[in-house]
C-alpha positions as CSV (number, residue, x, y, z in Angstrom):
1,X,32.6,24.1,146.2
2,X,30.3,24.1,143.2
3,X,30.6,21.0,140.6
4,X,33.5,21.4,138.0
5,X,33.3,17.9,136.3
6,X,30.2,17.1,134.1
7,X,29.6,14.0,136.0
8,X,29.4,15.7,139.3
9,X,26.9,18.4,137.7
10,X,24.8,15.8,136.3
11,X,24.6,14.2,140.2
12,X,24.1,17.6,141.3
13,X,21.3,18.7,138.7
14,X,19.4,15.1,139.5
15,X,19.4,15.7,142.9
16,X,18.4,19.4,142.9
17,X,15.6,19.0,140.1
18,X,13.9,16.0,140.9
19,X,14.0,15.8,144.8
20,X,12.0,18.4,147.0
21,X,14.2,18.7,150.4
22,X,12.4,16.2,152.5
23,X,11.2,17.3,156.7
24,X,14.4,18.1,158.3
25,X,14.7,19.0,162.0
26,X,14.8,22.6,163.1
27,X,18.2,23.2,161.6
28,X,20.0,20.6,159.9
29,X,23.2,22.5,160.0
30,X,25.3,24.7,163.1
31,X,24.0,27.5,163.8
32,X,24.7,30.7,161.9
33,X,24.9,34.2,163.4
34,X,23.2,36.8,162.0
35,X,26.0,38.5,161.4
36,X,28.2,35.2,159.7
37,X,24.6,35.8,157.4
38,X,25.4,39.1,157.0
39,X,29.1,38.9,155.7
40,X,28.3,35.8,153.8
41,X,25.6,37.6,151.8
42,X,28.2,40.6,151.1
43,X,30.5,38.5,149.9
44,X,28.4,36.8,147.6
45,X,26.3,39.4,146.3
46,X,27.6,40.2,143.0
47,X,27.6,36.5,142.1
48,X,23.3,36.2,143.0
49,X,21.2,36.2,140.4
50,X,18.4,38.0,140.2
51,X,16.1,34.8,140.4
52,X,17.9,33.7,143.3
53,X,17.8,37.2,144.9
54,X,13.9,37.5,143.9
55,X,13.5,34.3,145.2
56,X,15.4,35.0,149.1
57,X,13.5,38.4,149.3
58,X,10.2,37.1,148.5
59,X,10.7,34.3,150.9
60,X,11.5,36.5,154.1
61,X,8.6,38.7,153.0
62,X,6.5,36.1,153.5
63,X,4.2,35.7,156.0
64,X,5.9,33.6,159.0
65,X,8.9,33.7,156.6
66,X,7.3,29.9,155.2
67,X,6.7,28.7,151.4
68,X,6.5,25.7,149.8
69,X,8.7,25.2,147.1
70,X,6.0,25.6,144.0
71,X,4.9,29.2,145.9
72,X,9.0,30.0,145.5
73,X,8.7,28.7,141.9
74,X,6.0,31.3,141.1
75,X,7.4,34.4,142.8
76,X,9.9,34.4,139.6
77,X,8.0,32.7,137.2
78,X,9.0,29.2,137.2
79,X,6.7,26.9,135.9
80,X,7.2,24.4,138.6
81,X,9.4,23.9,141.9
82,X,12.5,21.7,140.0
83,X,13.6,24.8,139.0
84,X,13.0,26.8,142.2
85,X,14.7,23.5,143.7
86,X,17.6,24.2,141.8
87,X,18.0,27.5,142.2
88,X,17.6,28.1,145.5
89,X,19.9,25.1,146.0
90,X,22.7,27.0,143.9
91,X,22.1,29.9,145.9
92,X,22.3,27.9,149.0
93,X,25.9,26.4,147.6
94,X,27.2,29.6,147.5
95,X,25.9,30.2,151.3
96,X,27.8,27.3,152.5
97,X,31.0,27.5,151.0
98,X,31.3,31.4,152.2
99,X,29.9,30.5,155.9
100,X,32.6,27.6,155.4
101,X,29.7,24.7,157.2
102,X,29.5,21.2,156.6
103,X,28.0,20.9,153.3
104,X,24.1,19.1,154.2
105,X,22.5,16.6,152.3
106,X,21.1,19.4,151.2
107,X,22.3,22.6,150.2
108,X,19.0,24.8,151.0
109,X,19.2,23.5,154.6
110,X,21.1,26.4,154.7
111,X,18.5,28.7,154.1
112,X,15.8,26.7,156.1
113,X,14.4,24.0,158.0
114,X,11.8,21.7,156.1
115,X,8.1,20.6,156.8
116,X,5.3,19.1,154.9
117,X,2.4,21.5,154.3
118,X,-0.7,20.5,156.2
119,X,-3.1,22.2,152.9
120,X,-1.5,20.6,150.2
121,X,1.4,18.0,151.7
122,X,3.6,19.9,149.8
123,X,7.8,20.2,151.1
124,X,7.2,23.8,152.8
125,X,10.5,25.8,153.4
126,X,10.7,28.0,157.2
127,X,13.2,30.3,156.7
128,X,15.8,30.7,159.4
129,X,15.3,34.0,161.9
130,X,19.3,34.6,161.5
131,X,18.8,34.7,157.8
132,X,15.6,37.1,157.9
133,X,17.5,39.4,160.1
134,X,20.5,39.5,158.0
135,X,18.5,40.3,155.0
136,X,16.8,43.3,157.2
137,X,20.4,44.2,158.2
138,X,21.6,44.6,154.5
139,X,18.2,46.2,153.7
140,X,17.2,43.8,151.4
141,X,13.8,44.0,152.8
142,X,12.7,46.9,154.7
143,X,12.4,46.3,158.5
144,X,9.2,45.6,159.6
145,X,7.8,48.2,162.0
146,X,5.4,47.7,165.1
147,X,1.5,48.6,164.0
148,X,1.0,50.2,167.5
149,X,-2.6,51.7,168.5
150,X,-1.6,54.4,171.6
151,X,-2.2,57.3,172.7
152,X,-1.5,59.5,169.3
153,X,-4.5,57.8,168.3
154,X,-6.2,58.2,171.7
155,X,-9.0,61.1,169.8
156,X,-10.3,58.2,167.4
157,X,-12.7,55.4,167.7
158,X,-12.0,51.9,168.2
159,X,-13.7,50.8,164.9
160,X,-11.5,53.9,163.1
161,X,-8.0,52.6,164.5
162,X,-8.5,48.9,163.6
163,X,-9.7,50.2,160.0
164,X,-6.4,52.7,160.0
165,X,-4.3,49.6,161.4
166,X,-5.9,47.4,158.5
167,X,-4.9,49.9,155.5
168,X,-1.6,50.1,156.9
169,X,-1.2,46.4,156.8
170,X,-2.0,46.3,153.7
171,X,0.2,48.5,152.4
172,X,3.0,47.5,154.1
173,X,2.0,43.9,152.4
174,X,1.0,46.2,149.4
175,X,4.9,47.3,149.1
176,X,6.8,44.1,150.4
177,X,4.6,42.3,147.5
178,X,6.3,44.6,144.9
179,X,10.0,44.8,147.1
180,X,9.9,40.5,146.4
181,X,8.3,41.0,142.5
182,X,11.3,43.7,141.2
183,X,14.2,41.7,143.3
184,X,14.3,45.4,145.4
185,X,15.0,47.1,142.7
186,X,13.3,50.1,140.5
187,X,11.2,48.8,137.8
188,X,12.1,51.4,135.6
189,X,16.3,52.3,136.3
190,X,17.0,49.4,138.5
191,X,17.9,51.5,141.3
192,X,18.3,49.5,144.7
193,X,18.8,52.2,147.4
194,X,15.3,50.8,149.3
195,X,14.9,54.3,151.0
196,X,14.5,56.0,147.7
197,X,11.9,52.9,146.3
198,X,8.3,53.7,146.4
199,X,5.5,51.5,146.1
200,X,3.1,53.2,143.7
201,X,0.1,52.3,142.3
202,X,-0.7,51.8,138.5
203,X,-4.8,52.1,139.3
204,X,-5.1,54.6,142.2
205,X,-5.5,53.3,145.4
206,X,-9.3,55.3,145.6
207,X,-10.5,53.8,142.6
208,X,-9.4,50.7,143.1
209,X,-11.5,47.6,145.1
210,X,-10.2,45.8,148.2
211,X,-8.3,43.4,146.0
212,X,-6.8,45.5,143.9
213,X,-5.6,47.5,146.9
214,X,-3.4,44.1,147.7
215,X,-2.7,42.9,143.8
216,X,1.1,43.3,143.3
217,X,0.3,43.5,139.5
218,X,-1.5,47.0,139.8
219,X,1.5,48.6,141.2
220,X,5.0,49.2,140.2
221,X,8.2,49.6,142.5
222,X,9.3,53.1,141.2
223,X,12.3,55.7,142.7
224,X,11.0,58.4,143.8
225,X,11.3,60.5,140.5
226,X,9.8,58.6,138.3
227,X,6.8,57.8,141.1
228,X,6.2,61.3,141.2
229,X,5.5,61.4,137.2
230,X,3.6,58.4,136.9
231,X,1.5,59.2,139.6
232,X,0.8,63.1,138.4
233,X,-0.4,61.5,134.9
234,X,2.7,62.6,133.0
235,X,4.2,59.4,132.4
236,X,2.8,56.2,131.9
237,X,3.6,52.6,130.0
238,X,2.8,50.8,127.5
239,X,1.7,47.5,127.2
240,X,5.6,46.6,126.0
241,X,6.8,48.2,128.7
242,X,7.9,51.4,127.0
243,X,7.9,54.8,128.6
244,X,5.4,57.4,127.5
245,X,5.5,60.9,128.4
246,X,3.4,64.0,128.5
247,X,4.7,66.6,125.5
248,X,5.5,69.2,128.0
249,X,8.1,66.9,129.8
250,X,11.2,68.1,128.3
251,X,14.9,66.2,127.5
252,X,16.1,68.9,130.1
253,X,13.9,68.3,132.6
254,X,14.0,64.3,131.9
255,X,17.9,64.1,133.1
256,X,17.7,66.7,135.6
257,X,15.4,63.7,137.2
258,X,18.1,60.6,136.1
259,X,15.6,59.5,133.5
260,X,15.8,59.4,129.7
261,X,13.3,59.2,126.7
262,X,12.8,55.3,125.3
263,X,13.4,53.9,128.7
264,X,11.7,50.5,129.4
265,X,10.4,48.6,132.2
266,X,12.4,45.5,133.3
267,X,9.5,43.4,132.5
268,X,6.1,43.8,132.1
269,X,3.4,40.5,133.3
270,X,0.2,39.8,131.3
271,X,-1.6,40.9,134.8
272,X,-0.2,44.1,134.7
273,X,-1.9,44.6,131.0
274,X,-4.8,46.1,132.1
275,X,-3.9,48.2,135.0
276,X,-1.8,50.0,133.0
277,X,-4.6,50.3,130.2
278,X,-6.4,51.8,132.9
279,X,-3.9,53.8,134.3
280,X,-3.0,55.1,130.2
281,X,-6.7,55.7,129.9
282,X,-7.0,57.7,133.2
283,X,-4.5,60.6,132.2
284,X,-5.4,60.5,128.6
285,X,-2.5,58.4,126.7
């Protein structure tokens, strides 16, 4: 149960803000089926905050599914890990009291087994392989497919495959970047049907350096309509955020997409500021 009393959410609060979880063994509760994951994220869904969500996304997208609590902090914006501390431990409450577990010491031990970074001794959170596959399950985060080098690329070089295999990496970290910054959702509508989600790029991909390519800031996580506008030059942003649109894009033809005039990003970050200059610049804006 979550505190009721003010006395049990100042205990709460003081424990969640000023104490990073400390090294716990491989799982400091039972273990969870991926499927108890499963119904226990349904269930809770509605009541996950898009922090929290951004936060549990970004955290399975990961490589090795492994952050430290300050890297969790800054996948939303937090200026330090007491907030991603509390979060995640909120999140984690509602985890527990669904999967009906012994509450832990401490609530994110249901999320995650503990460790001390070896680079910089911060408390480093592994997230649990149940939990990562649950997440896939739900389609939270797309599943991650085999890079395979066969025989359908039997007719090309060595050095070409393990370039091809490279770009695809990189876009597939490219779009799980953007999946963690937008919480899965369409930067422009909100939409969260993942199939229909594409990662696009603000500065194209051919004029852009090798790390641009990877910068989650020069892309934005669009459906499928409006990636097909901004990436034909008819619509772009402003630095606000605000929609702009070629004159011969029409009302009419603006619903018969979903989309309407004065439509906004969700947010806009001071690194995206001059991709989309660039990108406003580019198709003359």
């Amino acid at each position: 149960m979550e505190p009721k009393s003010k006395e049990q959410w100042r205990a709460f609060l003081e424990k969640a803000i000023e104490n990073a979880p400390p090294v716990s063994p491989a799982r400091a509760i039972r273990p969870v089926s991926v499927g108890e994951y499963v119904q226990a994220l349904s269930k809770i869904e509605a009541d996950i905050t898009e922090n929290q969500r951004s936060m549990l996304t970004g955290h399975a997208m990961s490589p090795g599914q492994s952050l430290t609590m300050s890297e969790l902090a800054a996948l939303v914006g937090f200026p330090s890990y007491s907030a991603a501390n509390l979060q995640y431990g909120l999140l984690a409450g509602k985890l527990v009291d669904v999967l009906g577990i012994v509450r832990p010491k401490f609530l994110v031990y249901a999320i995650a087994s503990f460790d001390d970074d070896p680079e910089t001794a911060h408390s480093r959170a592994h997230m649990y392989p149940e939990l990562y596959q649950a997440l896939q399950q739900l389609g939270w985060i797309p599943a991650v497919s085999a890079v395979k080098a066969d025989d359908e690329e039997s007719d090309t070089t060595s050095t070409e495959r393990q370039q091809f295999s490279v770009a695809r990496i990189g876009q597939e970290q490219f779009r799980s970047a953007l999946l963690a910054f937008w919480g899965g959702r369409c930067a422009l509508t909100g939409c969260d049907l993942l199939p229909t989600l594409v990662a696009s790029y603000i500065r194209p991909w051919s004029l852009s350096n090798s790390s641009q390519r990877l910068d989650p800031f020069n892309g934005l996580l669009l459906s499928a309509n409006a990636d097909r506008l901004f990436d034909q030059g008819l619509m772009s942003f402003a630095g606000s955020g605000l929609m702009l649109l070629k004159s011969i894009v029409t009302d009419e033809q603006l619903g018969a997409l979903g989309l309407s005039r004065n439509q906004s990003l969700m947010r806009v970050a001071p690194e995206h500021l001059p991709y989309l200059a660039a990108h406003r610049a580019l198709h003359g804006f």
